[in-house]
C-alpha positions as CSV (number, residue, x, y, z in Angstrom):
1,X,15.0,-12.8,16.0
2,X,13.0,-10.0,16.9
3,X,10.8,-9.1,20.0
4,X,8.2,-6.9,18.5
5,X,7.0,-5.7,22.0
6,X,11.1,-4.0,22.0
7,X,10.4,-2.5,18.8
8,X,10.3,1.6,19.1
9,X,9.5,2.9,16.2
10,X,11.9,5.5,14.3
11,X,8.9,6.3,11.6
12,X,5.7,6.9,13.1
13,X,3.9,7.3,9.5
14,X,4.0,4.5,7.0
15,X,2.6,4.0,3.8
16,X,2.6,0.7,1.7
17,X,2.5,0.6,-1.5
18,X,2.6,-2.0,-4.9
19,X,0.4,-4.1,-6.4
20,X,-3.0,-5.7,-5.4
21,X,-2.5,-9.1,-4.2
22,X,0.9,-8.2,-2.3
23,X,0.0,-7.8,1.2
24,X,-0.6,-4.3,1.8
25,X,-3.8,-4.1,4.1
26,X,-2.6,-7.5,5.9
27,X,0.4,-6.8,6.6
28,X,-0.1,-3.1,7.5
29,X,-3.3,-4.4,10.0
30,X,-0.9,-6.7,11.8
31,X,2.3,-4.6,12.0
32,X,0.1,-1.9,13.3
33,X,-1.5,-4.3,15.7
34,X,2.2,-5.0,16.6
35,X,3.2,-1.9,17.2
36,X,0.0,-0.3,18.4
37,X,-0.5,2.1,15.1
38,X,-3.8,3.1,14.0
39,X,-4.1,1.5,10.7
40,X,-5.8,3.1,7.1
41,X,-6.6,0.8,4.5
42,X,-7.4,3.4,1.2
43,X,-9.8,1.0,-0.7
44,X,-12.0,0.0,2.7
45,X,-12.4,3.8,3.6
46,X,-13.9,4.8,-0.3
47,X,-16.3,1.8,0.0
48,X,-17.4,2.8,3.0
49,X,-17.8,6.4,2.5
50,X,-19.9,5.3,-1.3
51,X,-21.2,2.0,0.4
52,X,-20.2,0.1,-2.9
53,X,-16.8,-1.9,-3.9
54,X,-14.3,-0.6,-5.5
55,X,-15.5,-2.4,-9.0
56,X,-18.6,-1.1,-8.4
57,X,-17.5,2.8,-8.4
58,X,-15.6,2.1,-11.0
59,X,-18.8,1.0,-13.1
60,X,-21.0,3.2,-12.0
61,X,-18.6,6.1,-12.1
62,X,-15.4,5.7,-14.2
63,X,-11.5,5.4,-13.0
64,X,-11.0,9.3,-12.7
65,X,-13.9,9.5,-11.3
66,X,-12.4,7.1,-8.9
67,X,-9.0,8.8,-9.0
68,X,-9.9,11.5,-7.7
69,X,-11.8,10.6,-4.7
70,X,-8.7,8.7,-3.9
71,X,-6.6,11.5,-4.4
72,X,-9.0,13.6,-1.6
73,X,-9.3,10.7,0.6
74,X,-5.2,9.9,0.9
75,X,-4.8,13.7,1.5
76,X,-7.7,14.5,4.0
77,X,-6.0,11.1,5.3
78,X,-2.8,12.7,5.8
79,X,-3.6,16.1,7.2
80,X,-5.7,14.4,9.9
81,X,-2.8,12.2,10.8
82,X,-0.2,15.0,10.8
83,X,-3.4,17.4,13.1
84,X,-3.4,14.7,15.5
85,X,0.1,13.6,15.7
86,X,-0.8,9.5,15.1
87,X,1.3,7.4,14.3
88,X,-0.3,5.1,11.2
89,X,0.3,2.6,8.5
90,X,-1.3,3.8,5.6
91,X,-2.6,0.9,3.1
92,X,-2.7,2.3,-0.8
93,X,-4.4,1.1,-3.5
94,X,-2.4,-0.7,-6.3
95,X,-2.5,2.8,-8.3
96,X,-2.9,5.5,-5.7
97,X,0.9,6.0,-5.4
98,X,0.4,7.1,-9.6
99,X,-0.4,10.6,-8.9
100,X,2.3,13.3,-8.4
101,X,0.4,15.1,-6.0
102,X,-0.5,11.9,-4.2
103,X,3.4,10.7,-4.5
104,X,4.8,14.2,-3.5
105,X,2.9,14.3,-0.2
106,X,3.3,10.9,1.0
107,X,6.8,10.6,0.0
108,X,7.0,14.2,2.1
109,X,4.9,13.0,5.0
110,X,5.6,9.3,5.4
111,X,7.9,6.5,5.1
112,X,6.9,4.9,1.7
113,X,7.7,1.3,1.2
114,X,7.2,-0.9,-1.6
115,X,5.8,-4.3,-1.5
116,X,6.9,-6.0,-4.6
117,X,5.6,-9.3,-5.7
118,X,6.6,-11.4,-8.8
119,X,4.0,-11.7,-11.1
120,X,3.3,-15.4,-11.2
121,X,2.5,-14.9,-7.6
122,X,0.6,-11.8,-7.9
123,X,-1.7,-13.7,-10.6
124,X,-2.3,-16.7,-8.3
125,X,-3.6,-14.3,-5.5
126,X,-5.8,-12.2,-7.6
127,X,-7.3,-15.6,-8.6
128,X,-10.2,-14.7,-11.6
129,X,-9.7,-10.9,-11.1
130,X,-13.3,-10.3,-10.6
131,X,-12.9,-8.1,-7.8
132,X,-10.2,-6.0,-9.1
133,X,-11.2,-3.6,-11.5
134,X,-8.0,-3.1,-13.4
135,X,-7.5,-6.8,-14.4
136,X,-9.4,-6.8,-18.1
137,X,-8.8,-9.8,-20.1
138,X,-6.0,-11.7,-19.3
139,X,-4.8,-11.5,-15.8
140,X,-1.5,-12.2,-16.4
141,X,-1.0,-9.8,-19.4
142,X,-3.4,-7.1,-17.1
143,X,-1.0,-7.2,-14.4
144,X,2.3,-7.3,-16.5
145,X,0.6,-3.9,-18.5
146,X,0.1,-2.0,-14.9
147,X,3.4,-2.9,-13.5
148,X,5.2,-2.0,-16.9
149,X,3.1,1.6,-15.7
150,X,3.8,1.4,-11.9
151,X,7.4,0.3,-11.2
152,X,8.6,4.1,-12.6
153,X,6.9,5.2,-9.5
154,X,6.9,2.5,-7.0
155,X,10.7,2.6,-7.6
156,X,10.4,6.4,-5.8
157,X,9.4,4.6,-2.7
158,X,12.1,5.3,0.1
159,X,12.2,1.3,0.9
160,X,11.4,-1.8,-1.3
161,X,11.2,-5.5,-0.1
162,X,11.2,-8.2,-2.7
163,X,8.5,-10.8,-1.5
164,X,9.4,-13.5,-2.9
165,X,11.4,-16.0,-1.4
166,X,10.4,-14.4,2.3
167,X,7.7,-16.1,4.5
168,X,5.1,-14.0,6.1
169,X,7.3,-14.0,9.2
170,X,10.1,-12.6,7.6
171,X,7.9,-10.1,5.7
172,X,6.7,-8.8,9.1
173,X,10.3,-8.7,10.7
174,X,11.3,-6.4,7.5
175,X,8.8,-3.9,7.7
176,X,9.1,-3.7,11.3
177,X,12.8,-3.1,10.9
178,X,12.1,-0.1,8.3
179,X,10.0,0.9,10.3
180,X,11.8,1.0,13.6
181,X,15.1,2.2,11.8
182,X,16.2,5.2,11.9
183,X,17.4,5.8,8.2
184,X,15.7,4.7,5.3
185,X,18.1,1.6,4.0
186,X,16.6,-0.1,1.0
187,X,16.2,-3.8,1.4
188,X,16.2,-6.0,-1.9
């Protein structure tokens, strides 16, 4: 079992990515609570730079629109973490690990690790879907169509840990270990 307050950390820059509903912004608030990180949550800095949800940029603006201002935000993000030497857990939006550029310089700059969630249990989370932008029509077949898009390049990540079948406990007690190890060893 671990003692978090033992923990020193090995990577000092995390990013985690996957779908929405997996965990990202919970569990990168509470292991950077844990392990005294400033923590970045992608989606909650655009909304409050526009003052608007996510959904709502996207329908008053459009998703490159969107895109793009992500794109800035993660790498503004970065530069001012690398400037001030921080250590941070960086919270991504289900598709801000799409772009190259985005991918390159995260994957260059942080330890990137992949939350993934089996679907059933991704569509129970997101619930009706109303706040998530991408989810059109069925939620099911909405969120089987992204990850059919997103798995080519969540699979870059340098660690993955399968959800399922883990309590929130255990979860937490991963990361920590990525984070606090010093190689990158994929857990599936």
């Amino acid at each position: 079992m671990l003692k978090f307050e033992e923990m020193h950390p090995y990577h000092d820059k995390v990013t985690l990515i996957g779908m929405m509903g997996t965990g990202k912004s919970k569990f990168g608030r509470q292991i950077a609570k844990l392990l005294k990180f400033n923590f970045y949550d992608i989606d909650h800095m655009i909304e409050k730079e526009f003052i608007m949800s996510i959904k709502e940029l996207f329908q008053k603006y459009d998703e490159d629109f969107f895109r793009k201002i992500e794109k800035k935000t993660i790498s503004d993000l970065v530069l001012k973490i690398n400037k001030n030497k921080e250590k941070a857990i960086i919270s991504l939006g289900g598709g801000g690990f799409d772009d190259e550029e985005t991918r390159d310089l995260l994957l260059n700059n942080t330890n990137v690790i992949w939350l993934n969630t089996p679907v059933n249990i991704l569509v129970q989370r997101v619930g009706d879907g109303s706040k998530r932008p991408m989810i059109k029509g069925n939620i099911r077949d909405s969120i089987l169509q992204l990850l059919k898009i997103r798995t080519k390049y969540y699979s870059l990540c340098h660690n993955q840990i399968n959800t399922d079948k883990l309590s929130q406990y255990q979860i937490t007690e991963r990361l920590i270990n990525l984070i606090s190890h010093q190689g990158n060893i994929a857990i599936k």
